[in-house]
Structure formats: C-alpha cells, structure tokens
C-alpha positions as CSV (number, residue, x, y, z in Angstrom):
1,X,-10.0,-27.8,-12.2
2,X,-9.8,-30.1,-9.6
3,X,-9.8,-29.5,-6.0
4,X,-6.8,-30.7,-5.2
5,X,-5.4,-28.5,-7.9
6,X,-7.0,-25.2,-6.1
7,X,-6.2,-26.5,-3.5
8,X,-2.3,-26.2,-3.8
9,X,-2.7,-23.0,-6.3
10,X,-4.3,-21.0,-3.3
11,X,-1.7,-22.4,-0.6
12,X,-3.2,-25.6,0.5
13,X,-6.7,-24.3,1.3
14,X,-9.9,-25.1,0.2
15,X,-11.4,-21.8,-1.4
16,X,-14.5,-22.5,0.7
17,X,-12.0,-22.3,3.9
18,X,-10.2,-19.6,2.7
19,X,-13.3,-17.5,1.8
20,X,-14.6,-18.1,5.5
21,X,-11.5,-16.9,6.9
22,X,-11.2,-13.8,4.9
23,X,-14.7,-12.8,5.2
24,X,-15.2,-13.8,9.2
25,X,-12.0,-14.1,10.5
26,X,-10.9,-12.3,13.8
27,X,-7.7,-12.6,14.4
28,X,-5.3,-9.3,14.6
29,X,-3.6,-10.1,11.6
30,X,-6.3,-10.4,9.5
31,X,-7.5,-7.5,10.8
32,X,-4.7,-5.2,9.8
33,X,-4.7,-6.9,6.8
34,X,-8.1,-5.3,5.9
35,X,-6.8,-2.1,7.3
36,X,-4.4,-2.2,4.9
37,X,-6.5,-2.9,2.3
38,X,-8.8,0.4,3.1
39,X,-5.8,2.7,3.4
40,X,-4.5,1.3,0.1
41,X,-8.2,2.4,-1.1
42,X,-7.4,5.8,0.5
43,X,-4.2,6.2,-1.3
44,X,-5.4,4.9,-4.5
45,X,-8.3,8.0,-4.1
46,X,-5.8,10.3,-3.5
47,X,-3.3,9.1,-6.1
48,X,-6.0,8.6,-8.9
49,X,-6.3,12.7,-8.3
50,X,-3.1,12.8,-9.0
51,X,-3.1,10.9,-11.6
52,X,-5.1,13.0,-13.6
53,X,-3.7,16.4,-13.2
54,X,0.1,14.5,-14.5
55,X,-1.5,12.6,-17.5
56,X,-3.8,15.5,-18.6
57,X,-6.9,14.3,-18.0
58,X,-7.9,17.3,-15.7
59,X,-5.9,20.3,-15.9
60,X,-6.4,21.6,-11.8
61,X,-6.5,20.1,-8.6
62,X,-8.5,22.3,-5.8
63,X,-6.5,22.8,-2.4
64,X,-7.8,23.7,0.8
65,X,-8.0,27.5,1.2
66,X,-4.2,27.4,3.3
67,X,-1.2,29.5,2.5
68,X,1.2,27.0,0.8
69,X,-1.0,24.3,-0.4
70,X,-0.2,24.3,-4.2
71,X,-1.3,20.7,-5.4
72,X,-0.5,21.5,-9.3
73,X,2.7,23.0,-8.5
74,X,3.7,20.2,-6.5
75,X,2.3,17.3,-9.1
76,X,3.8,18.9,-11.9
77,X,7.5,19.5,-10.8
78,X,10.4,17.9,-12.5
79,X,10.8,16.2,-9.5
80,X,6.7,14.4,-9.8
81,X,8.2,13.2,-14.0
82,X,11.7,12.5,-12.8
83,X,11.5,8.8,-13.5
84,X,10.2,9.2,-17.1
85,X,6.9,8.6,-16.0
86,X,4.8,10.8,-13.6
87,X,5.1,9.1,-10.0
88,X,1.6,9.7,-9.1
89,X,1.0,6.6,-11.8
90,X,3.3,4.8,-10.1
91,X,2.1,5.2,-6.5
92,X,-1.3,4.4,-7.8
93,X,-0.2,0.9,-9.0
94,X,2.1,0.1,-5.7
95,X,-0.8,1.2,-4.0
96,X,-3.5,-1.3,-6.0
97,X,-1.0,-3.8,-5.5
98,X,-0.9,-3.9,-1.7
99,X,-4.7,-5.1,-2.2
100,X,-4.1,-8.6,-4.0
101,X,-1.2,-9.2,-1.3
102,X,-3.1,-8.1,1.4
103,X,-5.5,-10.4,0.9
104,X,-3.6,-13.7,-0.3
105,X,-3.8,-16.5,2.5
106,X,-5.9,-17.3,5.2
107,X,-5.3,-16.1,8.6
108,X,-2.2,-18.2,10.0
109,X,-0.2,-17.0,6.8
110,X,2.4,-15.7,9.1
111,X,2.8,-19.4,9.7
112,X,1.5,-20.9,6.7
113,X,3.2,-18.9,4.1
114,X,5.5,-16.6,5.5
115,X,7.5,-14.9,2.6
116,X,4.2,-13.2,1.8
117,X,4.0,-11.3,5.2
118,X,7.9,-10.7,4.6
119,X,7.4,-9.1,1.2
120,X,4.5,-7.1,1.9
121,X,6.8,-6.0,5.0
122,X,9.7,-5.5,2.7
123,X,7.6,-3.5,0.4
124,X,5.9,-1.2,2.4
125,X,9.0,-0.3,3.9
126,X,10.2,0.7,1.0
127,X,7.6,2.6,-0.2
128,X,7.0,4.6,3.0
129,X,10.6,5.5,2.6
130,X,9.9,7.0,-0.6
131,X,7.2,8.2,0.5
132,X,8.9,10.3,3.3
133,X,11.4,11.5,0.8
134,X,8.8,13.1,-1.5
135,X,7.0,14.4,1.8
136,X,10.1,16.1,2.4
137,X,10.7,17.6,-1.2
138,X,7.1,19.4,-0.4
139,X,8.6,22.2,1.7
140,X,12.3,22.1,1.0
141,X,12.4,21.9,-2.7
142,X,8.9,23.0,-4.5
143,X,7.8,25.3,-1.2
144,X,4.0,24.0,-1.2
145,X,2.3,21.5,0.0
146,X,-0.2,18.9,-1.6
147,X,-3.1,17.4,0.3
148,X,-3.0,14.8,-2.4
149,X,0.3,13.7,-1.5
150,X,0.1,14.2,2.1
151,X,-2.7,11.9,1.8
152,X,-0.7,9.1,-0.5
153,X,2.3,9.5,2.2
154,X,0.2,8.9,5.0
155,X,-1.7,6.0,3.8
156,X,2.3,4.4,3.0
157,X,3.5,5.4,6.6
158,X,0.3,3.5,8.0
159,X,0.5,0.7,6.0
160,X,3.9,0.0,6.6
161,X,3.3,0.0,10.2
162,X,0.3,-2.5,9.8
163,X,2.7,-5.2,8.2
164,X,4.9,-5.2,10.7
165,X,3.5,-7.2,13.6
166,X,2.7,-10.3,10.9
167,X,6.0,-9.6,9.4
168,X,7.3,-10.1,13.1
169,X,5.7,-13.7,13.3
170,X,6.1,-14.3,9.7
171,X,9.8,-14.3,10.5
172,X,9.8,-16.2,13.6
173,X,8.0,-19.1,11.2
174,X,10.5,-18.8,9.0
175,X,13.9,-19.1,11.2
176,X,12.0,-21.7,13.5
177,X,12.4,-19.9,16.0
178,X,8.7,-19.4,17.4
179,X,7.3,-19.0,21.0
C-alpha cells in the first residue's frame, strides 16, 4: 500500500506522525482520550465478570461482605436478559468499542476530524444514560446491589464526561464557529 493511500485511510496522516502523537502527545484531549481508554479497560474487567456469571461460564460472583450486595441476583434478573441477550455482553462490547474510537486520530481531531469526537460524545451519552437507569433498577426493582455493575456504571458516567470537552471543540470545528 502506498503512502499516500495510508495516508488518506488513517485521516491524512502519516502512520509515523500519528504513532508519535498517540504515543507522546500532551495535549488535554489526548490525554482524556487515554483516560477513556483505561476506564473502558475498567469496565471491560468488571463487565467480563459479568459476563460470565450470565453466559454460564461461572456459576457465582463473590460480593463484598455488605448487607445488600447480591451480584448474582442482580446479573441474573429478567431485567439483566431483557433484550434477548444478557446486557452484561452487551456492555462489554460498547465498552471494547470506546477503545478503537478513542484512539482514531491524532491530537487536533477535534479540528481535524470532528464527527469522531461528536460520536464518541453522542455515544457515551447514551450509554451513561443507560447506564444510570440500570444503576437505578439496583435498589428500586431487584433490592441489591452489584459491585460489578456499580463498577461498569461508573466507568460510563466517567467516560462520558471525558468526551465532552473535545466534543465541545469538535463542534466548534464543525459549525465554524471557533475562537
């Protein structure tokens, strides 16, 4: 492949030049960017627990020795298999998939590409508002909490949070309306 053809496929940078950024780069976004990247790692952890306990693999999760922390109670309600596939799967994926998007672009990307920062914005958003719902069935619907899940939830709040100061230039970028 030639490099002009990299070039384009990776967003008009060199892979050399993008390496360099991602790797040494120091600028805030890029920064939160590998934030994200490490809670997604956390959530993935947590998640991949999960995981396990819904699919079979393991038949227990330990809790920490507190009233009301009942992981397998929680990960195996009707509410955890209520989209015809157990949602600890599913917030394993979203969660792997924050990595790849995390990490696409060099450091101006706000700039540079900035539907990426919008999406991953978009996304996170999203999730963390699922997230928060399913925090809330905890106590109000299955009366026990999972450290699992608080975990996952967490991880989503933080991320989305992280995405939102590129997301905030990102947009700028792409009304033309930057300062």
């Amino acid at each position: 492949m030639s490099n002009e053809i990299v070039k384009t496929v990776i967003g008009g940078r060199h892979p050399q030049e993008l390496r360099r950024e991602l790797q040494n780069g120091k600028s805030e976004n890029l920064g939160r960017r590998r934030a994200i990247i490490g809670l997604s790692l956390v959530g993935m952890a947590a998640m991949t627990a999960v995981s396990l306990l819904q699919t079979g693999i393991v038949k227990h999760l330990p809790d920490p020795p507190i009233d009301n922390f009942d992981s397998d109670k929680v990960n195996s309600s009707d509410t955890a298999y209520a989209l015809g596939v157990p949602d600890g799967t599913l917030s394993l994926a979203s969660l792997a998939a924050n990595i790849p998007i995390a990490a696409f672009g060099g450091e101006n990307r706000a700039q540079e590409t900035p539907l990426v920062p919008l999406l991953a914005a978009g996304k996170a958003v999203v999730e963390a508002v699922i997230a928060g719902w399913y925090f809330y069935q905890m106590p109000a619907k299955e009366k026990a909490w999972c450290g699992y899940c608080i975990t996952g939830a967490l991880a989503n709040f933080g991320i989305a949070a992280l995405t939102l100061p590129e997301a905030q230039k990102a947009w700028k970028a792409f009304t033309g309306k930057e300062s």
